[in-house]
PLY file of the C-alpha trace (Angstrom):
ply
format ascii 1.0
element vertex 618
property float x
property float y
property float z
element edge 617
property int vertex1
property int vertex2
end_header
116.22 131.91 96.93
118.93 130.41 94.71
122.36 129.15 94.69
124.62 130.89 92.20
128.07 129.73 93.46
130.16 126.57 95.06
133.60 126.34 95.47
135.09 123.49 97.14
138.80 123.85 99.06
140.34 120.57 98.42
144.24 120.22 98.59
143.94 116.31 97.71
141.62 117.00 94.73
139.31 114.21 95.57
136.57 115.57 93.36
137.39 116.28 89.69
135.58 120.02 90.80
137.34 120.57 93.75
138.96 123.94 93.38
136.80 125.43 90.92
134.78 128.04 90.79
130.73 127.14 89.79
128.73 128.94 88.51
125.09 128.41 88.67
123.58 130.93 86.82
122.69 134.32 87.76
122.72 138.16 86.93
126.58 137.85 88.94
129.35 135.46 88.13
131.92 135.05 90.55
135.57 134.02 90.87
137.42 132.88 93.98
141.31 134.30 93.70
143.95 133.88 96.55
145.74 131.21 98.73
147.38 130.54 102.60
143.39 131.42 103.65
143.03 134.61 102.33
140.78 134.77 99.10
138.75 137.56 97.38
135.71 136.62 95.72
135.59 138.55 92.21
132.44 139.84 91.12
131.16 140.42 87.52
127.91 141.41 85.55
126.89 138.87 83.64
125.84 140.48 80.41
124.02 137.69 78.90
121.58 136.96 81.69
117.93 137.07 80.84
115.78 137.67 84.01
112.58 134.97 84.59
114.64 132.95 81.01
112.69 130.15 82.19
109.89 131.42 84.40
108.87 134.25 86.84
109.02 131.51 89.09
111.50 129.08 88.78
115.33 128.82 87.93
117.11 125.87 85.99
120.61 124.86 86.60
122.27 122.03 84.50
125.27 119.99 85.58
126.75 118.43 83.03
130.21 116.03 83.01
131.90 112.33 81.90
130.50 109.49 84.61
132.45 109.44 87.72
133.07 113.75 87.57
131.26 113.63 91.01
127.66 115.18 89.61
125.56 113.21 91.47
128.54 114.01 94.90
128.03 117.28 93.97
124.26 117.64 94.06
123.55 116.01 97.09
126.66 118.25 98.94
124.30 120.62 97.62
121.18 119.53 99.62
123.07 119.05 102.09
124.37 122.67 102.77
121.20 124.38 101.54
119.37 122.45 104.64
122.75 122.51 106.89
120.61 124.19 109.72
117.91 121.89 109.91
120.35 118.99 109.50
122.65 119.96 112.43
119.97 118.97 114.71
119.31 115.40 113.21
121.17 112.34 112.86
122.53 112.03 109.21
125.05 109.13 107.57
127.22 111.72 105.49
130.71 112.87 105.87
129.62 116.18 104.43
130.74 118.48 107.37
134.33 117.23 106.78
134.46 119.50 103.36
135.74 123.02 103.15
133.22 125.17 100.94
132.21 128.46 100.42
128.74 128.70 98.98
126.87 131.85 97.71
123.54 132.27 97.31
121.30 134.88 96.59
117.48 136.50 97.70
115.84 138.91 95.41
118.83 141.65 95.26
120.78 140.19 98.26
123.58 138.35 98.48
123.99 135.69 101.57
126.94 133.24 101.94
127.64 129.47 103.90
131.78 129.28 104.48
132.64 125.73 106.03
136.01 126.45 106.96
137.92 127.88 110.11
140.44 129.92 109.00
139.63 131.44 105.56
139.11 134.71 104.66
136.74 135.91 101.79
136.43 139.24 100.87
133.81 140.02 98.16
134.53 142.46 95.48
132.13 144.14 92.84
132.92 147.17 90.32
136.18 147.27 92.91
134.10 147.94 95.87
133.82 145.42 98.70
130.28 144.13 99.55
128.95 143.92 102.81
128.75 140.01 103.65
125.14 138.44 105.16
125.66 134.93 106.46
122.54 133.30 105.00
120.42 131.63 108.06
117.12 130.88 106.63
115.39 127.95 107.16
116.01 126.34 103.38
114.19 122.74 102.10
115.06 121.12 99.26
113.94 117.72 97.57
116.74 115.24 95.99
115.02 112.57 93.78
117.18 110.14 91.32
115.33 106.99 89.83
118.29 104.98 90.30
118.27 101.59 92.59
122.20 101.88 93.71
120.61 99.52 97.54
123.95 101.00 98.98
122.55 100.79 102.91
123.84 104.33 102.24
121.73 106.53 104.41
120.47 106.62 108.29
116.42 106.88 108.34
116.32 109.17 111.66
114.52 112.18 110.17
117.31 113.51 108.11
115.64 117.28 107.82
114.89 117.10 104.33
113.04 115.69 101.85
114.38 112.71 99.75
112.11 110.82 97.20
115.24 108.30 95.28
114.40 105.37 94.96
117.16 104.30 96.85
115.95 106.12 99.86
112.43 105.00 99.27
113.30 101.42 99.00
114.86 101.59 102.28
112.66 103.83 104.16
109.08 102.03 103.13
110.40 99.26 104.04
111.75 100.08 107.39
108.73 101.82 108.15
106.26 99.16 107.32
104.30 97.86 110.20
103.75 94.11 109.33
105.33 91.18 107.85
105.32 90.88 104.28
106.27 87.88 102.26
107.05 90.49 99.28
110.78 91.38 99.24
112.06 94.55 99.83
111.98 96.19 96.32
108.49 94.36 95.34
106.75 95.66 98.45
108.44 99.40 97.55
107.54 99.34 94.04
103.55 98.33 94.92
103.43 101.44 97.49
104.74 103.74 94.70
102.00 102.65 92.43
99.66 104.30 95.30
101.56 107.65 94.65
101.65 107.51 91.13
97.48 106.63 91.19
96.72 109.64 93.35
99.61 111.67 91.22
97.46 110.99 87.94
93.94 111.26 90.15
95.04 115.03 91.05
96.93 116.15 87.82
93.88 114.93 85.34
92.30 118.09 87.06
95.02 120.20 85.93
95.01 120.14 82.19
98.85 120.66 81.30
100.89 119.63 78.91
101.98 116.45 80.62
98.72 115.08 80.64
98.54 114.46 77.20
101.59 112.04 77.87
100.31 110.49 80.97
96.84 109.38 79.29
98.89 107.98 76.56
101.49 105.71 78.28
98.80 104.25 81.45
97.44 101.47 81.02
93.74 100.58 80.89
93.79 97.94 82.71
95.68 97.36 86.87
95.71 95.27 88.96
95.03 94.91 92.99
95.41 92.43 95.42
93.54 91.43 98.37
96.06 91.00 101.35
96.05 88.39 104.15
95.70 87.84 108.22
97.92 90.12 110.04
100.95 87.51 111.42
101.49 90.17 114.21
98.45 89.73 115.99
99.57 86.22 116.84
103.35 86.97 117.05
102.88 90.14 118.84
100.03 90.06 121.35
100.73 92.83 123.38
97.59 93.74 125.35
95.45 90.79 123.58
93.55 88.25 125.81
92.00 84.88 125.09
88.56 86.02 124.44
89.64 88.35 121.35
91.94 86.12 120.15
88.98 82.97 120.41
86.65 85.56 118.88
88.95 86.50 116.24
89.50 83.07 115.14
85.98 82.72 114.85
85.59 85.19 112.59
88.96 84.44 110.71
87.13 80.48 110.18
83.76 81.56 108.89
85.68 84.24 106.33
88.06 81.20 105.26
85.18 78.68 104.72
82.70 81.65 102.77
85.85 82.36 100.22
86.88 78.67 100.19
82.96 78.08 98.70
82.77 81.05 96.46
85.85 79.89 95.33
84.48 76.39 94.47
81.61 77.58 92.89
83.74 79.93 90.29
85.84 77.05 89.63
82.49 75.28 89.11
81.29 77.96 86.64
84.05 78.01 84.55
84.46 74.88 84.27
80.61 74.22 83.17
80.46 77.50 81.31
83.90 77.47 79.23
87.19 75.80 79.28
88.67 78.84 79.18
89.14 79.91 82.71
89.40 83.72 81.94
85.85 82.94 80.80
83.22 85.27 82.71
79.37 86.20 82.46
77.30 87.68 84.71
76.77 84.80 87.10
80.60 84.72 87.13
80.59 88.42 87.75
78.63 88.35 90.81
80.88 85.30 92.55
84.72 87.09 91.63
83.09 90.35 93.47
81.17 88.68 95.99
85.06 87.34 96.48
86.63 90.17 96.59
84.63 92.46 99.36
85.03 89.51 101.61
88.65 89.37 101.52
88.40 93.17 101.95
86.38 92.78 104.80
88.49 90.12 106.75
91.26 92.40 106.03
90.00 95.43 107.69
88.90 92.96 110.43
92.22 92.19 110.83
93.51 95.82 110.53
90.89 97.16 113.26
91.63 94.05 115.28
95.56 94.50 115.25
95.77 98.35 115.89
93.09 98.70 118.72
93.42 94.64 120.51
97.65 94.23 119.71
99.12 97.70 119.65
96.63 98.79 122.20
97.58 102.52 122.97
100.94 102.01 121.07
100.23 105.51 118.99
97.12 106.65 121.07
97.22 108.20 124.41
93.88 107.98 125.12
93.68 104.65 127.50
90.22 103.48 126.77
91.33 102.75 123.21
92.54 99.60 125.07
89.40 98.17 126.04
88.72 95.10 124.10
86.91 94.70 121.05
84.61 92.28 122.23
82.91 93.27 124.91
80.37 90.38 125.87
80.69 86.29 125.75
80.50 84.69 122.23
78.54 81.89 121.55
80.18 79.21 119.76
76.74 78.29 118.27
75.48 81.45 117.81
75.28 82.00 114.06
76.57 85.76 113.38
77.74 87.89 110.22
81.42 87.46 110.29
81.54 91.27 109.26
78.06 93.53 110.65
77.94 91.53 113.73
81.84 92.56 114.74
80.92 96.49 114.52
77.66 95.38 116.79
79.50 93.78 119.57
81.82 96.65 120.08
81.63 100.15 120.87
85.14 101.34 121.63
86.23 102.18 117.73
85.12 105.07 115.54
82.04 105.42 117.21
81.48 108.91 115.84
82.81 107.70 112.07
80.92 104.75 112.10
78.26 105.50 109.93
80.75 107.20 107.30
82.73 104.00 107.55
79.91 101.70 106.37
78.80 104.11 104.07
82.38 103.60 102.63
82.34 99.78 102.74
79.00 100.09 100.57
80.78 102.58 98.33
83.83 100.36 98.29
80.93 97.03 97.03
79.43 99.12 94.89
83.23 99.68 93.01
83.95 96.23 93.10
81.55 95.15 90.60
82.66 93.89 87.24
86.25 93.08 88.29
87.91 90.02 86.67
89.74 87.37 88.43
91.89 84.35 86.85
91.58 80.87 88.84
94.49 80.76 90.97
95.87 83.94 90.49
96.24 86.04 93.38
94.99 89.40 92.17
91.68 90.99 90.27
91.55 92.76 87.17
90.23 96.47 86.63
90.11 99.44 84.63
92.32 102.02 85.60
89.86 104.79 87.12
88.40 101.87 89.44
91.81 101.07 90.63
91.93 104.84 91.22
88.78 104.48 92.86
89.23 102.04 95.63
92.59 103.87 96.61
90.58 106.73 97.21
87.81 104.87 99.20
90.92 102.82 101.05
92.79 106.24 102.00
89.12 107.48 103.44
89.18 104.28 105.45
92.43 105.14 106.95
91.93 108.39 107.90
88.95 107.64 110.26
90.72 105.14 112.20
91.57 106.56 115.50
95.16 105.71 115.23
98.37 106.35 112.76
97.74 103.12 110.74
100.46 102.19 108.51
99.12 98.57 107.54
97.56 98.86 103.89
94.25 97.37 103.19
95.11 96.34 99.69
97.94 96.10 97.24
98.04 97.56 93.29
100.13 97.45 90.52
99.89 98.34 87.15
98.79 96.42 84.15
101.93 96.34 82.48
104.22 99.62 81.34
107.59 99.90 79.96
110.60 100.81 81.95
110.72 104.02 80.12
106.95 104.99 80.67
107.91 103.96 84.41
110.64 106.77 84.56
108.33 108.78 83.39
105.28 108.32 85.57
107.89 108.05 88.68
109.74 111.42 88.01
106.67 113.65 88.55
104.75 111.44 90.65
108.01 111.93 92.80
108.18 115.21 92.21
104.84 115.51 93.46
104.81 113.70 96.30
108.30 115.87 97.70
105.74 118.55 97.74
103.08 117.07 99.61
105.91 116.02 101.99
106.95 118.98 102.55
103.39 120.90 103.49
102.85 118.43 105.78
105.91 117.67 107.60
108.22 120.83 106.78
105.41 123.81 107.34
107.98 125.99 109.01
110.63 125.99 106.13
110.85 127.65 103.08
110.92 125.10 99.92
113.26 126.90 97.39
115.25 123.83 95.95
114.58 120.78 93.35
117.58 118.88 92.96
117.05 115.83 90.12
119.61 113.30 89.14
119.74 112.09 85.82
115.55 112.78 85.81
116.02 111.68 82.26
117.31 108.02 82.29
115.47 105.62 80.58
113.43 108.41 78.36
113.34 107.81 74.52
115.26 111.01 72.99
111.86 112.22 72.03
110.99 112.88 75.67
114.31 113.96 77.02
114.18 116.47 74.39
110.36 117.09 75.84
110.56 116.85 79.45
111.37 119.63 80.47
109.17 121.39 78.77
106.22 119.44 80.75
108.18 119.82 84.00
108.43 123.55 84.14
104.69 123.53 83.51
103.94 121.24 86.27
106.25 122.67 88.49
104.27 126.35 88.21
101.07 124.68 89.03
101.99 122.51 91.65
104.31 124.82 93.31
101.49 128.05 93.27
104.11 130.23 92.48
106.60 129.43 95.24
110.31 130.44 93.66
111.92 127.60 92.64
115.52 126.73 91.96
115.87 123.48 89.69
119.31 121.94 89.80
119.67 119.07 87.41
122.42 116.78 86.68
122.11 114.92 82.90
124.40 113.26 79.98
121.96 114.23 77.94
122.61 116.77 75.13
118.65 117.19 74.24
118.50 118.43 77.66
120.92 121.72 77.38
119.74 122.58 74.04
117.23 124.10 76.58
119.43 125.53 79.00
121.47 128.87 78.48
125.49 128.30 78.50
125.81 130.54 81.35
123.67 128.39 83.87
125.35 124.67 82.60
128.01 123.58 85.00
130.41 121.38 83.51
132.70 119.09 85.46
136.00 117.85 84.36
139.52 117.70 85.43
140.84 121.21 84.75
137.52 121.92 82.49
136.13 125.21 82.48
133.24 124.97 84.88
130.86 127.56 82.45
130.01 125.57 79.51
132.12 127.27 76.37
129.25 126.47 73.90
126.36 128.13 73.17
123.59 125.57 73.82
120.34 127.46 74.08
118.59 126.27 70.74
121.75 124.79 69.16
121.53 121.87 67.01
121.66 118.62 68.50
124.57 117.44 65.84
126.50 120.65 66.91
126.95 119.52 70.29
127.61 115.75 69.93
130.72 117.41 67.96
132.24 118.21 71.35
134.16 116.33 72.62
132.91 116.08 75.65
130.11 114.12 74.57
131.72 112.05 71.79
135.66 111.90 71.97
135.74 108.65 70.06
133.70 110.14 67.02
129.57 109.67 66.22
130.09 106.06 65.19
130.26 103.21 67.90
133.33 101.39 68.64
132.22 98.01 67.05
131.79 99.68 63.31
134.76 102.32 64.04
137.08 99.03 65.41
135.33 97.21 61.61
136.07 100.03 59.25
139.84 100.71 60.49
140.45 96.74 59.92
138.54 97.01 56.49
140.77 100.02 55.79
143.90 98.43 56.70
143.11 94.90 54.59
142.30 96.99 51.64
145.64 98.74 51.91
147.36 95.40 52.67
148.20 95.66 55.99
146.37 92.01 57.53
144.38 89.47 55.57
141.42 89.35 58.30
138.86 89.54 55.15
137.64 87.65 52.27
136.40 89.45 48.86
133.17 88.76 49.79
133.73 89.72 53.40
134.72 93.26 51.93
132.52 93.46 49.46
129.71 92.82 51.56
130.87 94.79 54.69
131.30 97.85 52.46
127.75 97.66 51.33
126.47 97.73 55.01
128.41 101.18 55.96
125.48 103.68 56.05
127.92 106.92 55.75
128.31 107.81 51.81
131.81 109.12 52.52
133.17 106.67 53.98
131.38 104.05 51.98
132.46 105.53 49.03
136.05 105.95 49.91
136.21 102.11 51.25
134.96 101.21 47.42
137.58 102.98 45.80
139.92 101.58 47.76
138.39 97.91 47.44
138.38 98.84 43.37
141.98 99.81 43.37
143.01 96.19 45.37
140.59 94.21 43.25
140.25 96.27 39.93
137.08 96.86 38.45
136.63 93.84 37.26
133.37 92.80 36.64
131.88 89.72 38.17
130.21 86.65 36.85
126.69 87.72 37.46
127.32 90.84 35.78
128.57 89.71 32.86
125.71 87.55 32.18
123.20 90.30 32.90
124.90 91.95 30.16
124.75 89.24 27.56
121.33 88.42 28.84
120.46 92.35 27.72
122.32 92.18 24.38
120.70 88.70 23.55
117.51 90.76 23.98
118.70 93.55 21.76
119.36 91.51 19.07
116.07 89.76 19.24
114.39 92.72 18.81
116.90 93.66 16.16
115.73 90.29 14.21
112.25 90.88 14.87
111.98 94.63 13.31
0 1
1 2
2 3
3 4
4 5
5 6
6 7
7 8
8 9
9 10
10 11
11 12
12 13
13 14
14 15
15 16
16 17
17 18
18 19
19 20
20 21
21 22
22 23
23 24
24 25
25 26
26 27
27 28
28 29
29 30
30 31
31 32
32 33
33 34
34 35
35 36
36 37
37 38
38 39
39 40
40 41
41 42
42 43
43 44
44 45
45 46
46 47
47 48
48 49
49 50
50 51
51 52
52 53
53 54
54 55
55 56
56 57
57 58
58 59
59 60
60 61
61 62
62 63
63 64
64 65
65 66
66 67
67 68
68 69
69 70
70 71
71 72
72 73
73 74
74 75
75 76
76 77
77 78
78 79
79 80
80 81
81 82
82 83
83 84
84 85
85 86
86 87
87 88
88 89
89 90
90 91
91 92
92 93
93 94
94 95
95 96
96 97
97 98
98 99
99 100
100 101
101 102
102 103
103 104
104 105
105 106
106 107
107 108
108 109
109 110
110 111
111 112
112 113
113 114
114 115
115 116
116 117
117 118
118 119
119 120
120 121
121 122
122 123
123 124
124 125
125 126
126 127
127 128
128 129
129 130
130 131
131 132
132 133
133 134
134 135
135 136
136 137
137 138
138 139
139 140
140 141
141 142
142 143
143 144
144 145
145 146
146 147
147 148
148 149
149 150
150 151
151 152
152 153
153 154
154 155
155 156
156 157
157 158
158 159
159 160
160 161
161 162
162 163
163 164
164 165
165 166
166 167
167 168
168 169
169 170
170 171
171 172
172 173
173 174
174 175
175 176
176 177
177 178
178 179
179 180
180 181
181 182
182 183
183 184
184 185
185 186
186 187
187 188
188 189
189 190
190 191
191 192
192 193
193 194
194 195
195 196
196 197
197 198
198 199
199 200
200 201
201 202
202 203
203 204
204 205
205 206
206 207
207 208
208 209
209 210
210 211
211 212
212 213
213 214
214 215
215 216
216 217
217 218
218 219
219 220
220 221
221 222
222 223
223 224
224 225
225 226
226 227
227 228
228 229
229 230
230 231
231 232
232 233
233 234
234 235
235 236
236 237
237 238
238 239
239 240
240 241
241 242
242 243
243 244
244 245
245 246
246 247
247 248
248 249
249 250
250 251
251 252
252 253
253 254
254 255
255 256
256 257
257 258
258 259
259 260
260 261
261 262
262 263
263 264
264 265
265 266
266 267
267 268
268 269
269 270
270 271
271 272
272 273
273 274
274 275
275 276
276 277
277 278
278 279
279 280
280 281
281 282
282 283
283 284
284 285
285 286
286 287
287 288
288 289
289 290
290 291
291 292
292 293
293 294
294 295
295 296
296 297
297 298
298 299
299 300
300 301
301 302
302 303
303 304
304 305
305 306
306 307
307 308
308 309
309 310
310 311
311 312
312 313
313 314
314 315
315 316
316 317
317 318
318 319
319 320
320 321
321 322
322 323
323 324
324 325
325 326
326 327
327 328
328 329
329 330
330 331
331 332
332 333
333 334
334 335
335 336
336 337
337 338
338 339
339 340
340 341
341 342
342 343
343 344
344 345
345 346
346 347
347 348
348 349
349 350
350 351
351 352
352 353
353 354
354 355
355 356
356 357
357 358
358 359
359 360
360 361
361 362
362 363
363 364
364 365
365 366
366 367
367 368
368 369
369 370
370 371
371 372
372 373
373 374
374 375
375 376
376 377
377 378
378 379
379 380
380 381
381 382
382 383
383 384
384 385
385 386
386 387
387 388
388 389
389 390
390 391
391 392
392 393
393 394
394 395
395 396
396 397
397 398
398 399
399 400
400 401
401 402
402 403
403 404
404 405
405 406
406 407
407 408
408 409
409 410
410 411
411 412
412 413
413 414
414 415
415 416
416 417
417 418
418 419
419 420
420 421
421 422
422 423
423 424
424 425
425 426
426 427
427 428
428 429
429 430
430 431
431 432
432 433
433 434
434 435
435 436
436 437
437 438
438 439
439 440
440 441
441 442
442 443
443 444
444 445
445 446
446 447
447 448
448 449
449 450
450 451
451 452
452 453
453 454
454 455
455 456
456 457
457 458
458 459
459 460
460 461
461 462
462 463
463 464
464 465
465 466
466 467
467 468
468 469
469 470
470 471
471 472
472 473
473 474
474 475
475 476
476 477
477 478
478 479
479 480
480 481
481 482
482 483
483 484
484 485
485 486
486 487
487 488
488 489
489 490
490 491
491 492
492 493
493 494
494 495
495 496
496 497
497 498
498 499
499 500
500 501
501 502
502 503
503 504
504 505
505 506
506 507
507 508
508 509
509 510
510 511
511 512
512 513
513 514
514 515
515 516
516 517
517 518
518 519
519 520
520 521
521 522
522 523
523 524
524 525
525 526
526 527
527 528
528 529
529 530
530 531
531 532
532 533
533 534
534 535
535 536
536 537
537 538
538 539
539 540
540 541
541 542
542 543
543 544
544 545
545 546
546 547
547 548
548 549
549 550
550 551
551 552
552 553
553 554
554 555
555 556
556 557
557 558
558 559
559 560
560 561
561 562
562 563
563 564
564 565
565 566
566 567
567 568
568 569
569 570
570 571
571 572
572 573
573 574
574 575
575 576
576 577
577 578
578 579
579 580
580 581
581 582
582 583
583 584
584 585
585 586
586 587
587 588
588 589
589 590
590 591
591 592
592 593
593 594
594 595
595 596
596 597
597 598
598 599
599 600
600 601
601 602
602 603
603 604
604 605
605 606
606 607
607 608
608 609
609 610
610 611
611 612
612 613
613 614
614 615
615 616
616 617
């Protein structure tokens, strides 16, 4: 399933498309003709259309236009009407259903149509004979991603029946959906939970061997880093169906954790101080403390996470009652002398009973992982390589999914060692991409994913990649989609990008602009198209040395005094363009004659002085 068409009836011309006919690319172009509601949609071969151009399996669309053309309006009208039947039945922010549209699309050899307004009439034409008209009705899902951070409050988070993995939404929806207090902000706590799906994006593709893993290995980093988290506030803001024995035998357990770390703590400060001055100093001693460290603040966690969901939320997601019973299930001793950790899973039996031996098994796995991190004094994260980082996700995500309840309350917290803001954009846009599909085979079985709408997928990429990318997308894209048909719609500024495209599927939008791109772009040269001027109107130069060069040119030809000689002289030099360099000399000659300076002069006197040494000497 694709969409080859859009039109958009707008008598106030809100949208510098409105009115136009778009073509997406396909075997059919198509041309809406008529007015007072009565239209005829012309239909045409497209003679240049290459079946599969891209792949047997997936379709690429390019939207092109000047910022503010409504590209980014335009593609997410776009999700919106390919999912308009799942969307009717959920609650949605958009004023999309206020438009008038008329929106083709097409299955194998048949053509199927959306019309969003009351009283038109389309009739469509082809070779002069009228087709027979199938309102479309399947059940359509598409993914919208864009990496940009607009934090507009734009959009309602009550299922909106499809799948959307911006990072606007994201930032919004993690947060919203987060089941405990944070002291992290808003974007800091959304930017450490897409670390976890870029970590199990790189886990899974590494298997894969495509082109984009070449990239991938290049731009990670060797070394990440993950933080232990805290007590859960909500079990003492929040008691629910807590009583005073749990929460006396919780604060037990809470004390002996705090005074354990409080002494490793003391002894690694110890150590390093004894051992180096350098507190990033470590041996094997050291070693043994900073992990020691580490699996107890793991262990306190999950206390605290097994504590919370089955003690304070009680049967909040379960509706089996017993799952209510208290954790502790007989008196505690206040002198009794107990594991903080072992003795907690002895005293109770109403938890994971059946995964309780593959939950310590996990814990020893999770040890076992945890050796040979690093760990600064006073910092408030450990150090690791990459594939351990990797590693305790996986163990962490194991953890989860025995617990007999939807737990949304992370054990631990990663980040990265340190990447670049373009290597970010690029790890984001196909771990995005990625996770949209897992989304959608676990929480959209029953629709048909046909649609990949990306905005701007390349901002932030060195030209290098965005003349790469796509390349490495369509490869990932045949892998990870198994051959489901795919229709990529992709908005962009950036001409590296359509050099890959074919003219007939580019959409370009523009105040009374022809909507088909009139260049060829498939394989044209880069320099060719930054000579539209669409892309360029003010010339290949920038406006600071354009702005320089007219002023040069004007005090040369006496029309201001804003320069010195030496100001001239010197600016000239700089130009890098021989033309215009060379031009901007002549004229500078012509002002100043060709006079020759000081320093010249004496290199020439120097040189004849030498001559007639030589001269002498023979």
């Amino acid at each position: 399933m694709k969409i080859v068409y859009f039109y958009l009836f707008d008598s106030h011309k809100t949208y510098a498309f409105s009115n136009q006919d778009l073509n997406f690319g396909a075997d059919l172009t198509f041309s809406l003709i008529g007015k007072d509601d009565n239209y005829s949609l012309i239909t045409q071969k497209n003679e240049n259309y290459v079946q599969g151009f891209h792949d047997k399996f997936i379709n690429i669309s390019c939207i092109i236009g000047e910022n503010g053309s409504g590209k980014t309006s335009l593609l997410k009208f776009l999700q919106f009407i390919i999912n308009e039947e799942a969307i009717k039945k959920k609650s949605h922010s958009y004023n999309f259903p206020l438009w008038d549209y008329f929106a083709v699309f097409k299955d194998n050899d048949q053509l199927h149509f959306r019309l969003n307004t009351p009283n038109a009439k389309i009739q469509v034409y082809y070779k002069g004979k009228s087709i027979i008209k199938k309102s479309i009705s399947a059940n359509l899902l598409s993914a919208f991603y864009s990496g940009f951070p607009n934090l507009s409050n734009e959009f309602n988070f009550s299922s909106p029946g499809f799948i959307d993995v911006s990072t606007e939404f994201l930032i919004h929806k993690r947060f919203e959906d987060k089941d405990e207090d944070f002291d992290l902000g808003q974007v800091e706590y959304f930017s450490r939970e897409d670390v976890k799906s870029q970590l199990r994006f790189k886990h899974e593709v590494d298997t894969w061997q495509l082109p984009i893993n070449d990239i991938l290995n290049k731009i990670t980093p060797k070394y990440g880093k993950i933080f232990p988290l805290g007590n859960i506030e909500k079990i003492d803001t929040e008691p629910r169906y807590i009583n005073y024995p749990s929460i006396r035998y919780l604060g037990k357990l809470r004390e002996q954790f705090q005074i354990t770390s409080s002494i490793l703590t003391t002894e690694l400060r110890e150590i390093a101080d004894e051992r180096s001055e350098d507190p990033n100093y470590y041996n094997v001693e050291t070693g043994q403390r900073v992990q020691e460290l580490f699996v107890l603040l793991f262990k306190m966690r999950l206390v605290d996470c097994l504590f919370y969901n089955v003690e304070t939320r009680g049967d909040m997601y379960i509706d089996d009652s017993h799952y209510r019973e208290d954790i502790v299930n007989q008196e505690y001793n206040d002198d009794q002398k107990l594991d903080v950790f072992i003795e907690f899973f002895k005293i109770q039996n109403t938890i994971i009973n059946e995964n309780k031996n593959e939950l310590f098994n996990l814990i020893k796995e999770f040890e076992t992982t945890s050796q040979n991190l690093e760990w600064t004094i006073n910092s408030d994260y450990f150090e690791c390589n990459v594939n351990k980082l990797a590693g305790f996700l996986k163990i962490e995500d194991e953890i989860l999914r025995l617990m007999p309840y939807k737990n949304v309350i992370p054990l631990v917290h990663y980040d990265w060692g340190g990447m670049s803001t373009g290597e970010k954009a690029m790890f984001t846009l196909f771990s995005r991409i990625n996770e949209s599909y897992l989304i959608g085979a676990q929480s959209f079985k029953n629709r048909q994913f046909s649609f990949l709408l990306l905005d701007e997928p390349e901002a932030g990429f060195h030209p290098q990649w965005q003349q790469e990318y796509l390349h490495y997308l369509i490869s990932f894209l045949r892998v990870r989609f198994n051959q489901m048909y795919l229709h990529v719609i992709i908005t962009t500024h950036s001409p590296f990008v359509i050099t890959d495209i074919p003219d007939y599927a580019v959409v370009k939008l523009g105040a009374g602009a022809n909507t088909i791109y009139e260049r060829r772009t498939f394989g044209s040269n880069i320099y060719d198209l930054l000579a539209d001027s669409f892309y360029l109107p003010g010339g290949f130069m920038g406006i600071i040395a354009k702005q320089k060069i007219l002023n040069l040119t004007d005090f040369l030809t006496g029309k201001n005094k804003n320069f010195t000689y030496q100001e001239a002289q010197k600016t000239i030099h700089l130009i890098g363009e021989p033309l215009i360099r060379n031009r901007l000399q002549q004229l500078f000659d012509e002002k100043y004659g060709t006079e020759e300076s000081k320093e010249e002069i004496l290199k020439k006197i120097k040189a004849l002085q030498n001559k007639l040494k030589k001269r002498r000497d023979d």
